[in-house]
TORKENU-243761 format. One record per residue (C-alpha): residue in one letter; residue number from 1; z, y, x. Coordinates in Angstrom, 1 decimal. Each point is the difference from the previous one (the first is absolute). Layout:
# residues N
<rec><marlum>A</marlum><mike>NUM</mike><up>Z</up><north>Y</north><east>X</east></rec>
...
# end
This chain:
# residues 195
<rec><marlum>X</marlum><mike>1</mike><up>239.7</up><north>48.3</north><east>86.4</east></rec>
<rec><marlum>X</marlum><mike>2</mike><up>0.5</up><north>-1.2</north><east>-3.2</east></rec>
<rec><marlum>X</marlum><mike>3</mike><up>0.8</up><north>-3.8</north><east>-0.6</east></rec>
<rec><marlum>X</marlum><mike>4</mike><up>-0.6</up><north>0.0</north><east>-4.0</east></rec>
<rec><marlum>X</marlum><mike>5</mike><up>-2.4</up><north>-2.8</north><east>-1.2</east></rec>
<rec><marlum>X</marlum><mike>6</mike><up>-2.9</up><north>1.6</north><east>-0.7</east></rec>
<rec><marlum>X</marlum><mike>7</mike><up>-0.7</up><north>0.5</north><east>-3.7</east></rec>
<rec><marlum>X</marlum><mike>8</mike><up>-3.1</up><north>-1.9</north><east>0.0</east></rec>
<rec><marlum>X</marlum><mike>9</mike><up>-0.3</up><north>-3.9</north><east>1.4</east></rec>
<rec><marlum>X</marlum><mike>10</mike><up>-2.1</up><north>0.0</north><east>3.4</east></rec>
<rec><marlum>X</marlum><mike>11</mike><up>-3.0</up><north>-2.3</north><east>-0.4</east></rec>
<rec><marlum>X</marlum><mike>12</mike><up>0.6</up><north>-3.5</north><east>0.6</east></rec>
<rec><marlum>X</marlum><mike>13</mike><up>-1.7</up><north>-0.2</north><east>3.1</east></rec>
<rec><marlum>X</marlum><mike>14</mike><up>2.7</up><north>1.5</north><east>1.8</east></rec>
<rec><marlum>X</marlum><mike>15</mike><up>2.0</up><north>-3.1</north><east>0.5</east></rec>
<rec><marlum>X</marlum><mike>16</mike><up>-3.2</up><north>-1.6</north><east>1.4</east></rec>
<rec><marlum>X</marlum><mike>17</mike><up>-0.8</up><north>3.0</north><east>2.3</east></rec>
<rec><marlum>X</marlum><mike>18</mike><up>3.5</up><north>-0.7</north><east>1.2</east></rec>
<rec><marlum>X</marlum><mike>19</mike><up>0.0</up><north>-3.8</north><east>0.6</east></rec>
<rec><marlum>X</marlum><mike>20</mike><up>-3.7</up><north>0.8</north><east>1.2</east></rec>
<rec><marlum>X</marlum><mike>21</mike><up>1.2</up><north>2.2</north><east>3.1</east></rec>
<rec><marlum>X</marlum><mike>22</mike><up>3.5</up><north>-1.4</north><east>0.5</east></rec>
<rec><marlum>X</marlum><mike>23</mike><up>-2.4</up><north>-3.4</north><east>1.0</east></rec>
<rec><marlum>X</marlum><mike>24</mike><up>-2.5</up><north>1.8</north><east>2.1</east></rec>
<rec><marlum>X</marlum><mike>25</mike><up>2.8</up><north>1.3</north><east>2.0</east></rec>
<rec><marlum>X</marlum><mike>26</mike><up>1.6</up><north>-3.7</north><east>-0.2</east></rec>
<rec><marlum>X</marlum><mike>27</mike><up>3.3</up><north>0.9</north><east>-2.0</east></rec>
<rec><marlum>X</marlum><mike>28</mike><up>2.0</up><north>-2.4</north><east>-1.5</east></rec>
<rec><marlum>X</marlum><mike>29</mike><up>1.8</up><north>1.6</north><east>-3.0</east></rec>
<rec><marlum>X</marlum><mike>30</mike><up>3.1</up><north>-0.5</north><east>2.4</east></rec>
<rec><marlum>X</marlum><mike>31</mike><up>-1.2</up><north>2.1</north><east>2.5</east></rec>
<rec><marlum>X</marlum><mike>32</mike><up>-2.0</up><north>3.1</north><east>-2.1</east></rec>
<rec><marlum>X</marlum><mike>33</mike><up>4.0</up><north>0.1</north><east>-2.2</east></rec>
<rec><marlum>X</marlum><mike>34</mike><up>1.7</up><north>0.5</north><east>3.3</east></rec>
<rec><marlum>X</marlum><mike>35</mike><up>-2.7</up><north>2.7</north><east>1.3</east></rec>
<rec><marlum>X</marlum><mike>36</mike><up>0.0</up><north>1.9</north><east>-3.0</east></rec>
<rec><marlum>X</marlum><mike>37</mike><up>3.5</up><north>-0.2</north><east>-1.4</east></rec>
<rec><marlum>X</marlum><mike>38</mike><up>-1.5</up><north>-1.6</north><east>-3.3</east></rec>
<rec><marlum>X</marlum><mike>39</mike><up>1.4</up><north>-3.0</north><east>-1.1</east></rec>
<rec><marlum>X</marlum><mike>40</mike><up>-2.2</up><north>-3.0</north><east>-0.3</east></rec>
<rec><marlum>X</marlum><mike>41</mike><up>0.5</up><north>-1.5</north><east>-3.2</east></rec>
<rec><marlum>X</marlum><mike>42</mike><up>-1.0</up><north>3.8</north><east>-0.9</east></rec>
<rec><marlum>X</marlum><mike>43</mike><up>-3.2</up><north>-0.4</north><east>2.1</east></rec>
<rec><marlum>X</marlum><mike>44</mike><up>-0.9</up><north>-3.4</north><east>-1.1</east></rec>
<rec><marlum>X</marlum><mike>45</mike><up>0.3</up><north>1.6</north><east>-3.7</east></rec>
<rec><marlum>X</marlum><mike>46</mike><up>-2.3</up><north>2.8</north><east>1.0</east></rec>
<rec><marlum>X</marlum><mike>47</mike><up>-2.7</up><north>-2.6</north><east>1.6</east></rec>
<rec><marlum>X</marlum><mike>48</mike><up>0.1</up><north>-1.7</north><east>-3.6</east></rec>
<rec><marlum>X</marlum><mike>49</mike><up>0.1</up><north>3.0</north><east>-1.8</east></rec>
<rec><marlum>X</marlum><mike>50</mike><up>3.1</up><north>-0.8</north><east>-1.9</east></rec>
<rec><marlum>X</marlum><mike>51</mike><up>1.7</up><north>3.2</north><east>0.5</east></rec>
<rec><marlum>X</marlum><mike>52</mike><up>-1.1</up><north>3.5</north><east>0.3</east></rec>
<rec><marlum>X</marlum><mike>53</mike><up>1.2</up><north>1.8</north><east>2.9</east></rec>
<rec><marlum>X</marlum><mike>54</mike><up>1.8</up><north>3.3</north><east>1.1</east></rec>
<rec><marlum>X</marlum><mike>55</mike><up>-2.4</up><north>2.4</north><east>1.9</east></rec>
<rec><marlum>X</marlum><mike>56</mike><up>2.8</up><north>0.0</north><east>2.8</east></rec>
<rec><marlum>X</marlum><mike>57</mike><up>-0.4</up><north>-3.8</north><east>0.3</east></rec>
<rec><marlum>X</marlum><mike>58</mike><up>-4.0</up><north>0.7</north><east>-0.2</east></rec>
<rec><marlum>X</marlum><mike>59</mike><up>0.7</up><north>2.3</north><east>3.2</east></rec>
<rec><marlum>X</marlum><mike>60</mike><up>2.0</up><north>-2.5</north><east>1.9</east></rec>
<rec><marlum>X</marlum><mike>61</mike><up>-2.0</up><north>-2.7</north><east>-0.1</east></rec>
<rec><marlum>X</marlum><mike>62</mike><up>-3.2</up><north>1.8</north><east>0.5</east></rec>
<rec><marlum>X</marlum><mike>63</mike><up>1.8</up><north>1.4</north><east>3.6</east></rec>
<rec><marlum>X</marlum><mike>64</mike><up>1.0</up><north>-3.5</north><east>0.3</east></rec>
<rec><marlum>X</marlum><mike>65</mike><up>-3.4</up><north>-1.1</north><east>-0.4</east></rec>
<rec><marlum>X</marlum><mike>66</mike><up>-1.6</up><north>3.1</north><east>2.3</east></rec>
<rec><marlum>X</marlum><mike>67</mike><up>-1.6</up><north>1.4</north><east>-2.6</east></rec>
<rec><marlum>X</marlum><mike>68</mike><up>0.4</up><north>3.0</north><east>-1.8</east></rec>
<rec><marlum>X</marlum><mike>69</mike><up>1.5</up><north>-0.1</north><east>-4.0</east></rec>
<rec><marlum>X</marlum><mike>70</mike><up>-3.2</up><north>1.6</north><east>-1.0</east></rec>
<rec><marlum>X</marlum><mike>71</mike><up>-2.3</up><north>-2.1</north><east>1.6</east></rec>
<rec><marlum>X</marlum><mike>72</mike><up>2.1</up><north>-3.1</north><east>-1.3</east></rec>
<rec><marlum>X</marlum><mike>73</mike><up>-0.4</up><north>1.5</north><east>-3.6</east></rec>
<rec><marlum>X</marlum><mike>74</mike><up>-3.1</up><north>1.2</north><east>0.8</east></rec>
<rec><marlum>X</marlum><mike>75</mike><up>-1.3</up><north>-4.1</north><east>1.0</east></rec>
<rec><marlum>X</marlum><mike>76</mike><up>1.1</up><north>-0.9</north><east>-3.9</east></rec>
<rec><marlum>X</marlum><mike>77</mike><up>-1.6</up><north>2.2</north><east>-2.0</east></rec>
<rec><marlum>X</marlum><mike>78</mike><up>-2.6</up><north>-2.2</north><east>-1.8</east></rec>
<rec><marlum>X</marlum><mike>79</mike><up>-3.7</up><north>1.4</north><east>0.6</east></rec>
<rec><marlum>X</marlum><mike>80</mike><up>-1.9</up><north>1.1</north><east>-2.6</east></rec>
<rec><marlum>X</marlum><mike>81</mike><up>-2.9</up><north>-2.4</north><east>-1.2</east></rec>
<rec><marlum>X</marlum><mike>82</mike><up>-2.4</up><north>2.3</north><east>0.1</east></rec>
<rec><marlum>X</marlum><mike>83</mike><up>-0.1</up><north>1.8</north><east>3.5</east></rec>
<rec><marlum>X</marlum><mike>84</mike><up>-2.5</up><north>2.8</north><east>-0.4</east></rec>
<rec><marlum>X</marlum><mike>85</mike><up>-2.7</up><north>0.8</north><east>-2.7</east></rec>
<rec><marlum>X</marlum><mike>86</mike><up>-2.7</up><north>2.5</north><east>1.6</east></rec>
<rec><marlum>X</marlum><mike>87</mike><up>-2.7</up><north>1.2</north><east>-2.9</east></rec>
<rec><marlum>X</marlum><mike>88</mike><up>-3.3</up><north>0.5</north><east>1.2</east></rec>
<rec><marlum>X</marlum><mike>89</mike><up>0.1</up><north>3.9</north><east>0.8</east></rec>
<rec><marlum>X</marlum><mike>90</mike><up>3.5</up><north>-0.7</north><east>1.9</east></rec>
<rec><marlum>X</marlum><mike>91</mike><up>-2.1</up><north>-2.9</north><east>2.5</east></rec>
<rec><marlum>X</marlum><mike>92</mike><up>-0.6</up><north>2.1</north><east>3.8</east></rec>
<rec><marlum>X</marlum><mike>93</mike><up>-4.3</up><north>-0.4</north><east>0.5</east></rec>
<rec><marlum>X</marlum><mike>94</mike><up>-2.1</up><north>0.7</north><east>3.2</east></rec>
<rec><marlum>X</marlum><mike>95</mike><up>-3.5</up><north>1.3</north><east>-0.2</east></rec>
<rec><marlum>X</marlum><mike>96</mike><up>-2.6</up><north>-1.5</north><east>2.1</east></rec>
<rec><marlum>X</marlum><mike>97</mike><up>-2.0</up><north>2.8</north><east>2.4</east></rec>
<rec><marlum>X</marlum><mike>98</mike><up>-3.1</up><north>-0.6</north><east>-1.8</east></rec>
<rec><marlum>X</marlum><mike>99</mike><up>2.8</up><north>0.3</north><east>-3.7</east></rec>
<rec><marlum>X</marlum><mike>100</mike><up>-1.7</up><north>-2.7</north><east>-1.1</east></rec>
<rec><marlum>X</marlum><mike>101</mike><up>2.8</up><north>-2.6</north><east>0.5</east></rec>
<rec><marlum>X</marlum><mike>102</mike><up>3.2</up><north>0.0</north><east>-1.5</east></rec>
<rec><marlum>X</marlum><mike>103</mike><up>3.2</up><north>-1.5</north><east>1.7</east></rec>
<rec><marlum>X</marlum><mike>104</mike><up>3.1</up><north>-0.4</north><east>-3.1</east></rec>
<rec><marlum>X</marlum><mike>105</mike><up>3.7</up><north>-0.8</north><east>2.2</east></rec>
<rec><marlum>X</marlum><mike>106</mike><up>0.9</up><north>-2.9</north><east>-2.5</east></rec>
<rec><marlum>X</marlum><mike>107</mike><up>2.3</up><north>-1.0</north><east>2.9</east></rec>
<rec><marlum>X</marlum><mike>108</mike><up>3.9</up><north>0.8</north><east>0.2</east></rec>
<rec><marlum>X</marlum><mike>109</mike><up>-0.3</up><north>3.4</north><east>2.4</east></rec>
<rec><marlum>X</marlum><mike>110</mike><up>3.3</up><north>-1.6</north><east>1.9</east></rec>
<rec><marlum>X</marlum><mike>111</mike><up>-2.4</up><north>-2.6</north><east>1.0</east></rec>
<rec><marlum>X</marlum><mike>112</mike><up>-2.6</up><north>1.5</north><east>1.4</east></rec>
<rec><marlum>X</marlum><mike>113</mike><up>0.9</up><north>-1.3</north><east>3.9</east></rec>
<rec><marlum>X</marlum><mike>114</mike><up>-0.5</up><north>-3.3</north><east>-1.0</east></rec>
<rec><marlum>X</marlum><mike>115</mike><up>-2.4</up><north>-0.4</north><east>-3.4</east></rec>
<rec><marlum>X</marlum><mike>116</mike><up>-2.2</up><north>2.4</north><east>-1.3</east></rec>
<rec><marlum>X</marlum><mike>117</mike><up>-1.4</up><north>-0.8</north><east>-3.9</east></rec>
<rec><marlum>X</marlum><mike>118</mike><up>-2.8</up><north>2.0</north><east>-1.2</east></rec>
<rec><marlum>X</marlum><mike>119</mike><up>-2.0</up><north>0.0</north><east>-3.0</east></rec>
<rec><marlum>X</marlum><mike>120</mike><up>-3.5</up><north>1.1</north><east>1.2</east></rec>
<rec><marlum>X</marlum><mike>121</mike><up>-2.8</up><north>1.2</north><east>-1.6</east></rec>
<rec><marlum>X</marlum><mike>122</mike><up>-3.5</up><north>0.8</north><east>1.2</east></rec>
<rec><marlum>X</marlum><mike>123</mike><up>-2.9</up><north>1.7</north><east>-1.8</east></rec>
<rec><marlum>X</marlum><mike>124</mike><up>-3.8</up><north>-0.7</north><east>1.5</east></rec>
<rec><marlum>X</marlum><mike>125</mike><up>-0.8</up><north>0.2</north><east>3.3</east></rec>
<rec><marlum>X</marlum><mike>126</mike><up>3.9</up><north>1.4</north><east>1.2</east></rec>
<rec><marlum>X</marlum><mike>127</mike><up>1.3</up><north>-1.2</north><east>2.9</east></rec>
<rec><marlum>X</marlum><mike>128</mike><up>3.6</up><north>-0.1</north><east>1.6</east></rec>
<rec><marlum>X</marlum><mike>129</mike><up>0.0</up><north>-0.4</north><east>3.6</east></rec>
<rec><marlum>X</marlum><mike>130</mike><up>3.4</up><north>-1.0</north><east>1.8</east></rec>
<rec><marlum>X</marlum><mike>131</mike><up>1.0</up><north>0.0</north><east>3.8</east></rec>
<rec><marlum>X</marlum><mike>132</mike><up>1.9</up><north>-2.5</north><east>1.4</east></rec>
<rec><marlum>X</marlum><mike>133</mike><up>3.7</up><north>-0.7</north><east>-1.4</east></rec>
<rec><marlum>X</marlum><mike>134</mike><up>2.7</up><north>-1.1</north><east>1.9</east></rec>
<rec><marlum>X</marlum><mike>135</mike><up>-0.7</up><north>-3.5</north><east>1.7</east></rec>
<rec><marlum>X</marlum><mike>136</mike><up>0.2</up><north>-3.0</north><east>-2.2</east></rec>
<rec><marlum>X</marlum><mike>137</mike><up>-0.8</up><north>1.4</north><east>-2.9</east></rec>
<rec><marlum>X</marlum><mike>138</mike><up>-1.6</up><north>-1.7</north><east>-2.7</east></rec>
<rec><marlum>X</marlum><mike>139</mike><up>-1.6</up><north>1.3</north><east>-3.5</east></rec>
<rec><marlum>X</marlum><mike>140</mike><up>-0.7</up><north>-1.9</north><east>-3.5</east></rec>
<rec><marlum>X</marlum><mike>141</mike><up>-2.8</up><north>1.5</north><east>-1.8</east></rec>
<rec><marlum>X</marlum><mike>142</mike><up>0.0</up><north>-1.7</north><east>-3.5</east></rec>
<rec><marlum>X</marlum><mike>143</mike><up>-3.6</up><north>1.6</north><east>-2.0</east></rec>
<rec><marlum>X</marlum><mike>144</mike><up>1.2</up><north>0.4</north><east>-3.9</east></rec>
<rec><marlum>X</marlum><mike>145</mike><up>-3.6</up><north>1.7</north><east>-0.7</east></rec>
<rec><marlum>X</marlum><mike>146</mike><up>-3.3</up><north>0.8</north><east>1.5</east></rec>
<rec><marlum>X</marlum><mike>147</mike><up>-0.9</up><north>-0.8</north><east>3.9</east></rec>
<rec><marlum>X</marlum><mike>148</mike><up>1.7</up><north>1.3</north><east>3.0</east></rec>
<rec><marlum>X</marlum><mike>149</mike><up>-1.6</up><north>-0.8</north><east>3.8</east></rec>
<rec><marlum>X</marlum><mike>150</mike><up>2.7</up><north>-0.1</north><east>2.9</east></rec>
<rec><marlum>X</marlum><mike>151</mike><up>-0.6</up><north>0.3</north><east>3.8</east></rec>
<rec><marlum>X</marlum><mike>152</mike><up>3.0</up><north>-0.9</north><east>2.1</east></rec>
<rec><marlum>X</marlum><mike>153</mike><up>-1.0</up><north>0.5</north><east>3.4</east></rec>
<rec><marlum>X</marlum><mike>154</mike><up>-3.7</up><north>-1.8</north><east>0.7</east></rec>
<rec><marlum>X</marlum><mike>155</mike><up>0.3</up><north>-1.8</north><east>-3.1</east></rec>
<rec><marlum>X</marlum><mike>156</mike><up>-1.2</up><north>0.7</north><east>-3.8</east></rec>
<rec><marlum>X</marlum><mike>157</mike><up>0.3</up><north>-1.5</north><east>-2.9</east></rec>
<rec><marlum>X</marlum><mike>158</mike><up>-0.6</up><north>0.7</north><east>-3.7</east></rec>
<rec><marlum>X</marlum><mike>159</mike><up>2.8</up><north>-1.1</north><east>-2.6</east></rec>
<rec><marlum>X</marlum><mike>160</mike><up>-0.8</up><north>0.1</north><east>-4.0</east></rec>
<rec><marlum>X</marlum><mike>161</mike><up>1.8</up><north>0.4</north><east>-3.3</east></rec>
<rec><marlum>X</marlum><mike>162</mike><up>2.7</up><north>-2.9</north><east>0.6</east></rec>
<rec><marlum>X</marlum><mike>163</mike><up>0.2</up><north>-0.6</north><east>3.4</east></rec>
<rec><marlum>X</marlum><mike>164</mike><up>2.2</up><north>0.4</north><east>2.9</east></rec>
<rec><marlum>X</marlum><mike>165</mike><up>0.0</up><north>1.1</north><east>3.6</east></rec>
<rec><marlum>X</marlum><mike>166</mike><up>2.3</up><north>0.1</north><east>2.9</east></rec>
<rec><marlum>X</marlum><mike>167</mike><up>-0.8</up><north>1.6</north><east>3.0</east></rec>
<rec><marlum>X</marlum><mike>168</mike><up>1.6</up><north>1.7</north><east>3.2</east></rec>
<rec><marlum>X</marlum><mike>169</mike><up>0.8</up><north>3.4</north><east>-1.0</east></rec>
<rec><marlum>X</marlum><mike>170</mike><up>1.0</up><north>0.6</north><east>4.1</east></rec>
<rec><marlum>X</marlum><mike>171</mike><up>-3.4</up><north>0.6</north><east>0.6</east></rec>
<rec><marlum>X</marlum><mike>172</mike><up>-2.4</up><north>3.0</north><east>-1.5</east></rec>
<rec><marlum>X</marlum><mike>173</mike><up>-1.0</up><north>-1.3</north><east>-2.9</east></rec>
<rec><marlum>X</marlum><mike>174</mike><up>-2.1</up><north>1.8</north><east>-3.3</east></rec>
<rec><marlum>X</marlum><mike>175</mike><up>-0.3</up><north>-0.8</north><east>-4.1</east></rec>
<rec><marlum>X</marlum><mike>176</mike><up>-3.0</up><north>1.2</north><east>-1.6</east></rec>
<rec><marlum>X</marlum><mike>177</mike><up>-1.0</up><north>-0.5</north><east>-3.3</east></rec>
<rec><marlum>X</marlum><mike>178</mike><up>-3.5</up><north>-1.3</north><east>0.3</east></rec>
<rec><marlum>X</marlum><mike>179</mike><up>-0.5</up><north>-0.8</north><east>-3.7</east></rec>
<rec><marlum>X</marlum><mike>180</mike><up>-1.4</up><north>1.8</north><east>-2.6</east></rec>
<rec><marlum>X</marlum><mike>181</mike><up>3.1</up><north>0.4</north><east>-2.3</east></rec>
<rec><marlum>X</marlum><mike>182</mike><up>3.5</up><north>1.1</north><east>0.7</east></rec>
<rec><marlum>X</marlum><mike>183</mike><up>2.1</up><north>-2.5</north><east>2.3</east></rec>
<rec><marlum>X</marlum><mike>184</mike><up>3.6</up><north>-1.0</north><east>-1.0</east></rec>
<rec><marlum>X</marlum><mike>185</mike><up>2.5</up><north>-1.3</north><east>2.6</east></rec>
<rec><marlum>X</marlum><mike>186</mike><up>3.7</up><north>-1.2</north><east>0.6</east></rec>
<rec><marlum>X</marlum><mike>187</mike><up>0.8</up><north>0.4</north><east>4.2</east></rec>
<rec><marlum>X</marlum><mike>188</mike><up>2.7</up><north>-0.7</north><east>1.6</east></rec>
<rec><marlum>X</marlum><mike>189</mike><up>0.9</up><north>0.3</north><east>3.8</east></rec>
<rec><marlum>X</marlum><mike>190</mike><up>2.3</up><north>-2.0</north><east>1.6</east></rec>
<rec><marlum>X</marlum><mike>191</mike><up>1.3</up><north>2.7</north><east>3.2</east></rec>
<rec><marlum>X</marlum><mike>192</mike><up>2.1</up><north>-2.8</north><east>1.4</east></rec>
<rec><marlum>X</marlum><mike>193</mike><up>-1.0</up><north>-3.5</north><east>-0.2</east></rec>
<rec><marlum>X</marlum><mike>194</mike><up>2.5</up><north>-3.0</north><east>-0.1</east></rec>
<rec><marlum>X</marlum><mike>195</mike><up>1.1</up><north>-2.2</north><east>2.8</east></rec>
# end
């Protein structure tokens, strides 16, 4: 392997990817030279980011470290500010049975087994009927527009233009628009609540 410098400087958080693991794993900079064969006034430059180092010292620390060099590079890459932009014929919908109902995944799809984010939409008279999720669960109905009436279990309730509801989602539960105009929602179901 080659030990040039690379021609470009790695970003800066390397050296605190570095000192970052080397603490989790309770290194003094004594210890992580004499494992990896670096010396330490070279590592306590790289945790400053005061020098830029070769890729072979990249690859022995990161096997000092028990990582690999691509996952240590890989940990300083700076994330973009903006994630992920999904235009409106991009966004995954479900159809209620009756197709009156329309269920928009607003939610990150890696997410799914924990939160679920919909943007929901209902014209007059449609109705979206659930079973049971897993135990625990919990949804947020926020109305944005119109009326939407919601039976969880026994119970019923009628939430308008503005207001919120939370109810178990672990038990059957329905949304039906019983207003006379199109209803507009935010949901969001929380799979796995906290504690």
């Amino acid at each position: 392997m080659s030990t040039r410098r690379p021609k470009e400087r790695p970003p800066a958080a390397l050296g605190s990817a570095v000192q970052r693991l080397r603490k989790a794993r309770e290194m003094s900079l004594g210890a992580l030279s004499e494992v990896s064969g670096v010396a330490k006034s070279i590592i306590s430059q790289i945790e400053r980011n005061e020098t830029n180092p070769t890729i072979a010292t990249v690859v022995r620390l990161a096997g000092a470290l028990g990582v690999a060099p691509e996952k240590l590079l890989a940990e300083t890459a700076e994330k973009p500010a903006i994630i992920q932009h999904q235009k409106r014929p991009d966004i995954p919908q479900l159809v209620s049975e009756d197709g009156k109902c329309r269920l928009f995944i607003i939610g990150a799809l890696d997410l799914v087994e924990h939160v679920q984010w919909y943007d929901f939409h209902a014209e007059p008279g449609g109705v979206l009927a659930s079973e049971p999720h897993q135990p625990g669960c919990v949804e947020h109905l926020h109305v944005l527009a119109g009326e939407i009436t919601v039976t969880s279990g026994e119970e019923t309730r009628t939430v308008r233009a503005g207001e919120t509801l939370r109810y178990r989602g672990d038990l059957p539960h329905v949304l039906q628009n019983t207003g006379a105009t199109t209803a507009h929602a935010t949901m969001v179901l929380i799979l796995h609540p906290l504690g």
